[in-house]
C-alpha positions, 0 to 999 in steps of 0.5 A: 308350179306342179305340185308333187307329192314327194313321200309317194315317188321313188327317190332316185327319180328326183335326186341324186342320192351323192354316195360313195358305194352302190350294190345292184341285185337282179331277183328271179321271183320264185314265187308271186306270194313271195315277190308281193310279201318282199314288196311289201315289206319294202314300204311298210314304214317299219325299218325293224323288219326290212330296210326301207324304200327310199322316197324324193321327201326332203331330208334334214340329214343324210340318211344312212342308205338310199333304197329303190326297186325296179320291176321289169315286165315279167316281174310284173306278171309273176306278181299277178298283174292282170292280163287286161293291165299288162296290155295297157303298158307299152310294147316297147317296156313288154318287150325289153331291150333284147327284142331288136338289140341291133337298132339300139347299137347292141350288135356284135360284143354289145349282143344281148347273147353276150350279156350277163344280165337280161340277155338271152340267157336265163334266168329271167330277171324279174326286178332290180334292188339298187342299194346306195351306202356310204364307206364306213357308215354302219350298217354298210353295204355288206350288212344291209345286202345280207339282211336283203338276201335273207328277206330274199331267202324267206320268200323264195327269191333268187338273187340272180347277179349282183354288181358294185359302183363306186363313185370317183371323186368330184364326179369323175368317170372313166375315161376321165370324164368329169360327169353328171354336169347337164341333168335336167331339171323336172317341174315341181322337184326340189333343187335348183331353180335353173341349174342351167341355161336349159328350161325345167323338163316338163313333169309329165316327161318323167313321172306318170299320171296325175296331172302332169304333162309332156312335151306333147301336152298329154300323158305317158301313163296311157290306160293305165290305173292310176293306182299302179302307174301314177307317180311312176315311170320307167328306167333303162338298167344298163351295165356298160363296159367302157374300153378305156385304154382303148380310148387313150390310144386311140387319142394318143395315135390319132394326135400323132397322126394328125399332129394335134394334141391328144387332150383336144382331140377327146375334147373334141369327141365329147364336146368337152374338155375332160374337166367339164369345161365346154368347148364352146366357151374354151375350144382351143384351151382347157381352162377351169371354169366354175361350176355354175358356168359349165352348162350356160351355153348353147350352140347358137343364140337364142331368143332368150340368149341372144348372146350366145355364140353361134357355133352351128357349123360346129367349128369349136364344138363338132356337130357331131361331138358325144354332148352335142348329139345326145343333147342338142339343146334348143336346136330343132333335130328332129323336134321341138328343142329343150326335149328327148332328155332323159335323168341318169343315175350311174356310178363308174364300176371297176378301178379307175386307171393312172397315168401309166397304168398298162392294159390289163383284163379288169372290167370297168365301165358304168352301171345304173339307170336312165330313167324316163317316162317314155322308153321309146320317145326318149331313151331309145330314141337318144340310142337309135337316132342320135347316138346311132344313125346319122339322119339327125342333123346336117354335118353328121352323115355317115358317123355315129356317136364317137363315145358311145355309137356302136362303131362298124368293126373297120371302125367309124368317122368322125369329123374335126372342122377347122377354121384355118383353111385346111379340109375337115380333119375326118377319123375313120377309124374310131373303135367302139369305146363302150360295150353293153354288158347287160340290160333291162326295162323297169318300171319304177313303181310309186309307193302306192304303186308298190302297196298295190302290188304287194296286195296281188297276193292278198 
């Protein structure tokens, strides 16, 4: 068991903080003295003078706000990382998301120009303070937002935008989703041993340095000092806007089109009937299931289980289904299984919609982190090949993810297998349902990591 050294990594790497409210701040440092004093402050252990940095260490109780910082590329440099480090990070972290946007799906109104955060407008964004409450609870968000924008103030930052998340009961997101059900497990973090049939993700493929290891029996932390880089990682910021009437449409149209029931016809788009309960245990009914068992299954037996169903002509869950793509589980597509996962940590912004509501102009969606120890090998990866492309797998060619993929403007396919002799029911013209609002890499230092930043100054 990899032994972790919790006081010392950032706590939204390793846990889910379960609060009702998040405020993230984007800050444009003005100054390097400045962005190093604000750093500083954040892990100086006195909760008089700043808030404090929230670590993965176990609490006894809940505490009264959950605190993290995130800092991208250019952040960095004003701060007075050396050229000789900054040559040691990944390009692809150097470069940011907006460099070949197109290859993530971010074409057309996902386009980095049409973005309020990290696009190709300005001004640069240089970190991101994420700040998680509960309702009621003093000091409240408000409270402790206005204390951040003062220390902000004192060290000539800028708090460039600011966006709010609150959670929806039970883990519900828009589209009516039950979400947050399939996080991978890490080596060596507290919680559950097996929360699901899949096995721990290796510690290396989340946090730097150390002794830990990937999935390639090595190290993400390349060249990079140990004293700025271990027990960090990265995390893709983004605020994704989810055309939600526009999914409720286009189920209710198609279901009258195909004669299929419209709540089918979602399931089969995510892989999951909106309750969380899968369709490989359910594909014809939505049923309640309990928690434990809505990750036991996988697409086919395995060595380990062998009684699984075998489901890999994918007629109860779609080959191409949103859950199955992005997380194929121990089928081989395009390397070892069990692997490319990524820790999500997002919030639904934005009011959710009733039954009967009209479409409106309010903006609604996910904002929040995907966090990994390798932006490319992972995250990018998930985006460009299998959410994107279809040279993944087998009884996916010519479609893209029908949740998230960045459909073509005369829409997309997507393909129902049926097992009572008629030809595969083929969608094709899926609209795209999420629309990228802005985005940025971070890297997500350790405390130590933080203290050495804050001493470039010195």
């Amino acid at each position: 068991m990899t032994k972790l050294d919790l006081d010392d990594i950032q706590g939204n790497i390793l846990r889910g903080y379960r609060m009702n409210n998040v405020r993230h701040m984007a800050l444009t440092f003005g100054t390097g003295r400045g962005a190093c004093n604000l750093l500083g402050l954040l892990v100086n252990g006195n909760a008089d003078i700043a808030p404090q940095l929230t670590t993965a260490s176990t609490w006894t109780e809940t505490p009264r706000y959950c605190l993290n910082i995130g800092v991208t590329a250019a952040g960095l440099k004003v701060l007075g990382v050396s050229d000789s480090i900054m040559s040691c990070f990944p390009e692809t972290f150097l470069d940011g998301p907006s460099v070949n946007p197109g290859a993530l799906g971010d074409d057309g109104p996902s386009a980095p120009e049409n973005w309020i955060l990290g696009g190709t407008q300005d001004p640069e964004v240089h970190a991101m303070l994420s700040l998680h409450t509960n309702e009621n609870i003093s000091p409240t968000v408000d409270e402790l937002s206005a204390w951040l924008q003062a220390l902000c103030i004192q060290n000539d930052i800028d708090i460039t935008l600011q966006r709010d998340g609150e959670a929806f009961p039970d883990d519900y997101v828009h589209f009516n989703l039950k979400d947050n059900i399939a996080q991978p497990h890490v080596c060596g973090a507290p919680g559950k041993d097996k929360p699901d049939m899949q096995p721990a993700s290796d510690t290396g493929e989340f946090l730097l340095g150390k002794d830990y290891v990937n999935q390639f029996r090595g190290n993400f932390i390349a060249d990079l000092p140990g004293r700025l880089a271990d027990n960090s990682t990265y995390g893709a910021f983004r605020i994704l806007k989810q055309e939600v009437f526009r999914f409720e449409s286009f189920i209710q149209n198609s279901g009258a089109k195909y004669n299929m029931d419209p709540e089918l016809i979602a399931a089969k788009m995510v892989g999951r009937w909106r309750n969380g309960t899968p369709l490989i245990k359910s594909p014809e009914e939505n049923i309640e299931l309990p928690e434990e068992q809505l990750n036991d299954f996988d697409y086919c037996p395995t060595e380990d289980n062998p009684m699984y169903l075998d489901d890999s002509d994918g007629f109860r869950c779609p080959i191409g289904a949103h859950i199955r793509r992005m997380n194929p589980r121990s089928s081989l597509v395009m390397g070892k299984p069990h692997t490319r996962r990524i820790i999500r940590r997002n919030m639904p912004y934005g009011p959710a919609i009733k039954p009967g509501d009209q479409p409106d102009d309010i903006e609604r969606g996910l904002i929040g982190y995907f966090i990994c120890g390798d932006l490319e090998m992972q995250f990018e990866f998930l985006q460009k090949i299998w959410a994107n492309l279809d040279i993944a797998t087998s009884g996916i060619r010519g479609t893209r993810d029908p949740v998230i993929g960045a459909q073509p403007a005369i829409g997309g396919q997507f393909i129902i297998r049926t097992k009572d002799f008629r030809d595969p029911i083929i969608f094709d013209d899926v609209p795209r349902m999420v629309v990228t609002r802005g985005s940025v890499y971070c890297l997500i230092p350790s405390v130590t990591g933080l203290k050495f930043l804050s001493g470039l100054s010195s």
